[in-house]
PDB file as gemmi writes it, atoms N, CA and C in Angstrom:
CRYST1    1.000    1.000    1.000  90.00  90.00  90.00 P 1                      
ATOM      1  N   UNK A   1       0.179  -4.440  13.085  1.00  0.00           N  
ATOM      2  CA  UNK A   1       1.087  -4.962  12.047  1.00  0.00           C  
ATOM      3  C   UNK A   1       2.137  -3.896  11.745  1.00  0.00           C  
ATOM      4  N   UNK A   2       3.531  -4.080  11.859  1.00  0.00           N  
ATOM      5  CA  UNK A   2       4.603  -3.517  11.728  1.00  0.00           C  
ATOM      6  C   UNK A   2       4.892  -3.387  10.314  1.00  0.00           C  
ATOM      7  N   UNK A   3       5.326  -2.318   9.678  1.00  0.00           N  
ATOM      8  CA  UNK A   3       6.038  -2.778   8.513  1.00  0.00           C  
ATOM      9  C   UNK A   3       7.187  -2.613   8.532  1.00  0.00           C  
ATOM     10  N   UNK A   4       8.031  -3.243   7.963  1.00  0.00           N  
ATOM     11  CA  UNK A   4       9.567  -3.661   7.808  1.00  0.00           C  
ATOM     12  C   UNK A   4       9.886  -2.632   6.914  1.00  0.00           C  
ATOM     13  N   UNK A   5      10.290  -1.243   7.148  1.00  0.00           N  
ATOM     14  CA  UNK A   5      11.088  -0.758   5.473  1.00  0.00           C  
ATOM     15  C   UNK A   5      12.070  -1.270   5.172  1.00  0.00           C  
ATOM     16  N   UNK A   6      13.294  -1.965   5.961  1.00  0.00           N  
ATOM     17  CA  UNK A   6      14.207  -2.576   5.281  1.00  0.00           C  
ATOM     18  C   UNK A   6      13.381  -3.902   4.171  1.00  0.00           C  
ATOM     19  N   UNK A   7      12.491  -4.758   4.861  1.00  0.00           N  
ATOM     20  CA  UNK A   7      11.845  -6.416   3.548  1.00  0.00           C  
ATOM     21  C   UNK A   7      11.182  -5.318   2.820  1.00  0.00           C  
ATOM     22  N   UNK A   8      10.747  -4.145   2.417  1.00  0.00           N  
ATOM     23  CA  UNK A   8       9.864  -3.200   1.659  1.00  0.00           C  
ATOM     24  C   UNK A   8      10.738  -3.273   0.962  1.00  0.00           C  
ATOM     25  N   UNK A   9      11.909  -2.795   0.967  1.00  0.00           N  
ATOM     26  CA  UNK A   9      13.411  -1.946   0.320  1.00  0.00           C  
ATOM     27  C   UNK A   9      14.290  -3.554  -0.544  1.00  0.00           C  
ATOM     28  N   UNK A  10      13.820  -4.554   0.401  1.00  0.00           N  
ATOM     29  CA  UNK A  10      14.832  -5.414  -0.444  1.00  0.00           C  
ATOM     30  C   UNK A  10      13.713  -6.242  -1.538  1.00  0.00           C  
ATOM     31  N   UNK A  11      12.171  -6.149  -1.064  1.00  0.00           N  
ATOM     32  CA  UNK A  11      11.810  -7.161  -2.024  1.00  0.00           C  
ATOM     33  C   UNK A  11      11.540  -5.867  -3.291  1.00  0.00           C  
ATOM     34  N   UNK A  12      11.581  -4.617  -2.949  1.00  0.00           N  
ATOM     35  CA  UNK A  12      11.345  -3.604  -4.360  1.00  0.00           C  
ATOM     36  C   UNK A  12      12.795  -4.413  -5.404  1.00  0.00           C  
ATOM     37  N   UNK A  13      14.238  -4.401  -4.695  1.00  0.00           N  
ATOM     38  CA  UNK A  13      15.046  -4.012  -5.472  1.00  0.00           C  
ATOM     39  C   UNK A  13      15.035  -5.113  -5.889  1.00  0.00           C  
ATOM     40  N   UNK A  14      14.096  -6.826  -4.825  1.00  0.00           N  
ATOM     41  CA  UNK A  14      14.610  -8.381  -6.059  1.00  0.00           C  
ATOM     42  C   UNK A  14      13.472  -8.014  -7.389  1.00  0.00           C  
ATOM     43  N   UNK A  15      12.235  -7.376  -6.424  1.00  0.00           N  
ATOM     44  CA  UNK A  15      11.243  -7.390  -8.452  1.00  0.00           C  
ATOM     45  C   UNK A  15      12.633  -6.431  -9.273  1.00  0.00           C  
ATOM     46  N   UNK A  16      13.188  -5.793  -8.882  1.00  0.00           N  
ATOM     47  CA  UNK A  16      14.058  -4.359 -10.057  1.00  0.00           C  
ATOM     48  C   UNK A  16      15.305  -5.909 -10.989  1.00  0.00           C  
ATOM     49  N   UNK A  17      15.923  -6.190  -9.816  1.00  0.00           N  
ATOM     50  CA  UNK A  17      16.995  -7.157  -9.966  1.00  0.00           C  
ATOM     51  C   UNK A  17      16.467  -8.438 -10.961  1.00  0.00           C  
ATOM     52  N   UNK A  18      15.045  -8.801 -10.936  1.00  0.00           N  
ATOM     53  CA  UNK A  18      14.064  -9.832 -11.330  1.00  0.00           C  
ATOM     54  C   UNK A  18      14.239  -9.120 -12.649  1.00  0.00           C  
ATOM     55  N   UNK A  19      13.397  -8.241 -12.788  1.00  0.00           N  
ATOM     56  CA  UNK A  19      12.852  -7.396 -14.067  1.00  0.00           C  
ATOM     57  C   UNK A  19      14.059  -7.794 -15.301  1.00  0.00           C  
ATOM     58  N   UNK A  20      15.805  -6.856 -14.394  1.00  0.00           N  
ATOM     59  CA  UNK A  20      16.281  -6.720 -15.326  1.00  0.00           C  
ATOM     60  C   UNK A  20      17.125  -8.423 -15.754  1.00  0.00           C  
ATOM     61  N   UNK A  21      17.012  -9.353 -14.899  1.00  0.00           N  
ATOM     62  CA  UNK A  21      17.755 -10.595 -15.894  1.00  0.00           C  
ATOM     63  C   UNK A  21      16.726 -11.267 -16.158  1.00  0.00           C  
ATOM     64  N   UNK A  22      15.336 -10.814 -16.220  1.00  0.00           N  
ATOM     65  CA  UNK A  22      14.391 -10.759 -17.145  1.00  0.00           C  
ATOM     66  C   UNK A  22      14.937 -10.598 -18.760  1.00  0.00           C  
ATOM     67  N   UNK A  23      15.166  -9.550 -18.581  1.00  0.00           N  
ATOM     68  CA  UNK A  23      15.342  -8.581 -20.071  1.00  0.00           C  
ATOM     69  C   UNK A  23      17.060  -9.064 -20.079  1.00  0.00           C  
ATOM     70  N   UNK A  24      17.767  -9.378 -19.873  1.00  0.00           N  
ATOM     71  CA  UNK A  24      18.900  -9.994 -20.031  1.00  0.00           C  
ATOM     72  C   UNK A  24      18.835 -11.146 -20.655  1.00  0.00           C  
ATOM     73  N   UNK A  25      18.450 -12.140 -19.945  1.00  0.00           N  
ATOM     74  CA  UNK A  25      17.730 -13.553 -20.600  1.00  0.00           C  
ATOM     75  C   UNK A  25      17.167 -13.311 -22.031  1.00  0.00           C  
ATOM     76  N   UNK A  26      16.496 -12.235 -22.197  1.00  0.00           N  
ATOM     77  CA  UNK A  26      15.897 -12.275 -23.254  1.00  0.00           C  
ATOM     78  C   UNK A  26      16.834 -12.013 -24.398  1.00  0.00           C  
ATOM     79  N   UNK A  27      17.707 -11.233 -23.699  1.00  0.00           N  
ATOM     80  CA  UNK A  27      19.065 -10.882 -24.863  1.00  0.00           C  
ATOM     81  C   UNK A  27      19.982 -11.742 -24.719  1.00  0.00           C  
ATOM     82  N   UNK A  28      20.381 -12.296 -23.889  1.00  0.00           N  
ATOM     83  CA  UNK A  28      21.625 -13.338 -24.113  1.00  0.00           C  
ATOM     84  C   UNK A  28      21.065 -14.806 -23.978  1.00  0.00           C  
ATOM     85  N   UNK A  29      19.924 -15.507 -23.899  1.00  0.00           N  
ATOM     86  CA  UNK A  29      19.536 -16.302 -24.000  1.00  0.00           C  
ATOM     87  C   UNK A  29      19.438 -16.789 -21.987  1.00  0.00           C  
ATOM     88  N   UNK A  30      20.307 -18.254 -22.509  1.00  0.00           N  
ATOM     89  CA  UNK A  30      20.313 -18.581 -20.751  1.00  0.00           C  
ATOM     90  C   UNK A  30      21.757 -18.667 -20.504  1.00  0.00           C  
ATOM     91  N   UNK A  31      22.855 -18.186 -20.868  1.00  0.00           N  
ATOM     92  CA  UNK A  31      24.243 -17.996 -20.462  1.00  0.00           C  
ATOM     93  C   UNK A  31      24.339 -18.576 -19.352  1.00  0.00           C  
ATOM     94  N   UNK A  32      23.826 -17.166 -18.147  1.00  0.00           N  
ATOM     95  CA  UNK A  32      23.786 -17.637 -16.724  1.00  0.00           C  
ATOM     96  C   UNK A  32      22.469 -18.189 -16.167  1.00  0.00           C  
ATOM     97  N   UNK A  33      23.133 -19.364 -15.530  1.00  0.00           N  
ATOM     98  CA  UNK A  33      21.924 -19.976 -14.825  1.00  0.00           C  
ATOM     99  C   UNK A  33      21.976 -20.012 -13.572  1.00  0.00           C  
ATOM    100  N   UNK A  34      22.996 -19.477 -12.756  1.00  0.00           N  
ATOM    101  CA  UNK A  34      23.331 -19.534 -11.488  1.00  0.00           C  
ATOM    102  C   UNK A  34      22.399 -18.439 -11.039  1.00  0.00           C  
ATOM    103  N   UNK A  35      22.212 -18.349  -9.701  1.00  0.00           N  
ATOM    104  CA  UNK A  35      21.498 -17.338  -9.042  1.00  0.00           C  
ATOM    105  C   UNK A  35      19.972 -17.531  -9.820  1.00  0.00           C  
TER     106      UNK A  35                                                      
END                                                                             
């Protein structure tokens, strides 16, 4: 089994990217719903 560091590297930064319009949402409600 190979590991990919690039799918390592991109699914770290969607949980980081996740996290923070997490905590965005929480402050601006649902403004954006796109993406």
């Amino acid at each position: 089994m190979r590991i990919n560091e690039q799918e390592i590297r991109y699914h770290l930064i969607d949980l980081i990217l996740r996290k923070k319009g997490d905590d965005n949402n929480q402050m601006a409600g649902m403004q954006n719903t796109s993406s």
